[in-house]
C-alpha positions as CSV (number, residue, x, y, z in Angstrom):
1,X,-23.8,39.1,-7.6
2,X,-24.7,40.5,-3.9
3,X,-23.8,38.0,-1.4
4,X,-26.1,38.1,1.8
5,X,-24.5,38.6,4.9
6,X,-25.0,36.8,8.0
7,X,-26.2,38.6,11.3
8,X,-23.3,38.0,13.8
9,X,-26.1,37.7,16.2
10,X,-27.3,34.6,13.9
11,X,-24.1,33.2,13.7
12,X,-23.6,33.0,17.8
13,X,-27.2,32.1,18.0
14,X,-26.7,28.9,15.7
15,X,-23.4,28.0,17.1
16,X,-25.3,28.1,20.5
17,X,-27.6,25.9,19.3
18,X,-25.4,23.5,17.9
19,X,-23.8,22.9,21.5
20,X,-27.3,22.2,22.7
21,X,-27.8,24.4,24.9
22,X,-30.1,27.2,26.6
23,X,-29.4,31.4,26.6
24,X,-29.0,30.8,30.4
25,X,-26.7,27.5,30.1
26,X,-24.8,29.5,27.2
27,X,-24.2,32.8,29.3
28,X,-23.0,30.5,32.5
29,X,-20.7,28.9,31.0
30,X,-19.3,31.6,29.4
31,X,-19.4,34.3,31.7
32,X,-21.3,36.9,30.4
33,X,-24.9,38.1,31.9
34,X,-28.2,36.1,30.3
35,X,-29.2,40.1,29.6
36,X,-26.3,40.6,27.4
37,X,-26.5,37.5,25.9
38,X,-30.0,37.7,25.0
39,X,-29.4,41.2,23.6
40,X,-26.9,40.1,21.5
41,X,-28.5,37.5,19.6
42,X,-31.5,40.0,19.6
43,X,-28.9,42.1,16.9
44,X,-28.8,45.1,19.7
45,X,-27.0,47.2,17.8
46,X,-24.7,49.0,20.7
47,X,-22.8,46.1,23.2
48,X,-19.7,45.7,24.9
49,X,-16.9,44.9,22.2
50,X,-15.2,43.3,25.5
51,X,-18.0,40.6,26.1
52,X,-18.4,40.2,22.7
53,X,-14.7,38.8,22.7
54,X,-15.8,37.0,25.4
55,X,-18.6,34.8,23.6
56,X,-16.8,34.8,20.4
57,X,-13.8,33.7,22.2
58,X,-15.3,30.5,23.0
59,X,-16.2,29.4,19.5
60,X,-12.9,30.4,18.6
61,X,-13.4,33.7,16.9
62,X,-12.9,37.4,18.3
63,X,-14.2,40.7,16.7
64,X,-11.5,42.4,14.3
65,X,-10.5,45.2,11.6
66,X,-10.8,44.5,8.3
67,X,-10.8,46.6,4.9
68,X,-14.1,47.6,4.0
69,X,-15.0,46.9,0.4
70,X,-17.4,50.2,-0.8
71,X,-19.3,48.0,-3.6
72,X,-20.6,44.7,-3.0
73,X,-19.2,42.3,-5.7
């Protein structure tokens, strides 16, 4: 069975929400530009791994290594 993965630009976009608030409210409080912000929940596909941190940070979560599986289960 193929499981579907979610976007990581979905799941910041969604967690955003759930706070209640705006891209520009988000990116202020956080510290990252409203550009970069709105890129990244966009699904740009090149950012900065740095300010990625930096938004995942606040929910708690930060970018990582992990084995890659080559067949989906």
């Amino acid at each position: 069975m193929k499981q579907e993965k979610t976007q990581l630009s979905e799941i910041i976009k969604l967690k955003r929400k759930e706070l209640g608030l705006t891209q520009e409210e988000f990116s202020a409080r956080v510290g990252v530009g409203l550009r970069f912000l709105r890129e990244l929940e966009q699904g740009k596909e090149t950012i900065r791994l740095d300010k990625l941190n930096v938004v995942l940070n606040y929910f708690g979560l930060e970018v990582g290594a992990v084995i890659r599986r080559d067949n989906d289960e």
